[in-house]
C-alpha positions as CSV (number, residue, x, y, z in Angstrom):
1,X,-115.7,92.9,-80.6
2,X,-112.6,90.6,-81.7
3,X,-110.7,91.6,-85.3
4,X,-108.9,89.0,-87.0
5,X,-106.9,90.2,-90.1
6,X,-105.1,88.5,-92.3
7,X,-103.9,89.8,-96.1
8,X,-107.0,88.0,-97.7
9,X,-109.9,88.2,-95.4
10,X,-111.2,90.1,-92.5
11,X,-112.9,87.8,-89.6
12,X,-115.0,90.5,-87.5
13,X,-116.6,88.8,-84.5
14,X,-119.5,90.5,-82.1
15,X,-122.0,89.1,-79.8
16,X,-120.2,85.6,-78.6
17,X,-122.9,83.5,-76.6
18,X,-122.1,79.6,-75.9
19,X,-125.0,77.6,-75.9
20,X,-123.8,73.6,-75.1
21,X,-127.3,72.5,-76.9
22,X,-127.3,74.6,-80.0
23,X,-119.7,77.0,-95.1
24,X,-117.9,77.8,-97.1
25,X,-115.2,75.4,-96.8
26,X,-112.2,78.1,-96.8
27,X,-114.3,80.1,-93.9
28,X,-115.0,77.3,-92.0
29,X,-110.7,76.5,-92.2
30,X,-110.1,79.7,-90.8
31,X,-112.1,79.7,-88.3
32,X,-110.8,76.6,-87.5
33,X,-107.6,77.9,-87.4
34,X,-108.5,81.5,-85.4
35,X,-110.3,79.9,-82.6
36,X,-108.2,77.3,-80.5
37,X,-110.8,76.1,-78.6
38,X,-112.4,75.1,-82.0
39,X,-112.2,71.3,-82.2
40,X,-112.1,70.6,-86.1
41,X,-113.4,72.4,-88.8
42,X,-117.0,69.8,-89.1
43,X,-118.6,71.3,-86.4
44,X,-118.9,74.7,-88.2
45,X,-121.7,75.9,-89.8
46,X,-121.6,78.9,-92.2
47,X,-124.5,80.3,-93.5
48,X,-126.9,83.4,-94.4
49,X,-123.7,85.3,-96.6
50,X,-125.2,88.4,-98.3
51,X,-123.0,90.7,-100.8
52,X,-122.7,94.3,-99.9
53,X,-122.1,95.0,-104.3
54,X,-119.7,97.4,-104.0
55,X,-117.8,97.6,-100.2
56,X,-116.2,94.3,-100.5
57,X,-118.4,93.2,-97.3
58,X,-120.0,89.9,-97.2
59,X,-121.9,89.5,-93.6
60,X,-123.0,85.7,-92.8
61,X,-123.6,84.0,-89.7
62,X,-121.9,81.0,-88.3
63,X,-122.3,78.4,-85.6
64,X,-119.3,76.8,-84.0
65,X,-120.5,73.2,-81.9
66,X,-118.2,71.7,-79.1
67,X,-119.3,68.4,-80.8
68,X,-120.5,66.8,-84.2
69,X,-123.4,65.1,-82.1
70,X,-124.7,68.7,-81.0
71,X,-124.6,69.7,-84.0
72,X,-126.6,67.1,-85.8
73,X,-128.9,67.0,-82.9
74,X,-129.5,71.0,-83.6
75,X,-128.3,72.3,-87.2
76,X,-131.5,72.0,-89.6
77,X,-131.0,68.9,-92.0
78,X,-130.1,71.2,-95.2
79,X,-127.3,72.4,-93.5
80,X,-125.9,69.1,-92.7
81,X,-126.6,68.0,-96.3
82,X,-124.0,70.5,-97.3
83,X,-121.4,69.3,-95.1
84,X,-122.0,65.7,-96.1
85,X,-123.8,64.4,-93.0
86,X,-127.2,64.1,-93.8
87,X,-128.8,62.3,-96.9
88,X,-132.3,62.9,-98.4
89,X,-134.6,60.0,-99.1
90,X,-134.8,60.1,-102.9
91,X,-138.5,58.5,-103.8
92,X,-138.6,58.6,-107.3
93,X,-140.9,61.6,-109.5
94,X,-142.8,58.5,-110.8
95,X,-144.2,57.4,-107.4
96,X,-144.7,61.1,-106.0
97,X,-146.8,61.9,-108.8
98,X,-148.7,58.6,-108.7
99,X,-149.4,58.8,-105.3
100,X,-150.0,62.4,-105.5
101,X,-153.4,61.1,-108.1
102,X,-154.5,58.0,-105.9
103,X,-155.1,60.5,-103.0
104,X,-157.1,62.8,-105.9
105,X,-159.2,60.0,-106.4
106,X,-160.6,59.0,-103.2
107,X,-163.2,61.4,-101.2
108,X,-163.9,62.1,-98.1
109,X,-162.5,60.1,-95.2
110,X,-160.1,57.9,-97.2
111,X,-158.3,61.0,-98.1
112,X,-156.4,61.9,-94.7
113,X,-155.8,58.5,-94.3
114,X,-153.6,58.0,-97.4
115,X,-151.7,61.0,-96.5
116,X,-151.2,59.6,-93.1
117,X,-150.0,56.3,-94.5
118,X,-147.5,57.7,-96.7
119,X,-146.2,60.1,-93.7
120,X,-145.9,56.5,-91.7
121,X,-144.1,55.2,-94.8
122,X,-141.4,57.7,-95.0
123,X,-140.8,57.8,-91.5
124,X,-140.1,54.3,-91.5
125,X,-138.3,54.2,-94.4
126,X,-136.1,56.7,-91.9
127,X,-136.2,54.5,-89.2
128,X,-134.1,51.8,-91.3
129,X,-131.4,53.8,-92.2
């Protein structure tokens, strides 16, 4: 187990594993900053922070990558929204909701086929990003 102190937080580390495959932006700065072989503060994920009321404990969970690429690759897309590296495809409330009733309306076969199409339609709106 490592301790890093400092006169505003306490950094207590346990259970280091390095996988090559596998925020709070002031957290992620000193981690930055506590771990040399860290190379920039992007590729670190903070997350899962639950208050202890009363002990002045906060436990989270972090991932440190040796590269942005591993990261995207592996981090799950709402955590790379957070850090400004993943955008949603907005489709507007309008179309949702009327595709949402044109499925409603047909029966039977034509019904998993209109899902299907729009599942091909947002995949390739994807694609041209």
């Amino acid at each position: 187990m490592s301790v890093i102190t400092n006169d505003t937080a306490t950094i207590q580390t346990s259970k280091f594993t390095t996988n090559q495959l596998l925020q709070q932006q002031s957290l992620r700065q000193k981690f930055g900053e506590n771990w040399p072989k860290c190379p920039r503060p992007n590729v670190i994920f903070v997350f899962g922070f639950r208050t202890h009321f009363g002990d002045g404990k906060t436990p989270g969970f972090g991932m440190i990558y040796h590269s942005l690429e591993y990261a995207k690759k592996n981090e799950p897309k709402h955590r790379l929204a957070r850090h400004g590296l993943y955008e949603k495809n907005k489709t507007s409330r309008k179309q949702c909701k009327e595709h949402k009733n044109g499925v409603k309306k047909s029966g039977g076969l034509q019904r998993p086929v209109l899902a299907l199409a729009k599942s091909k339609l947002e995949i390739g709106r994807q694609k041209e990003k």
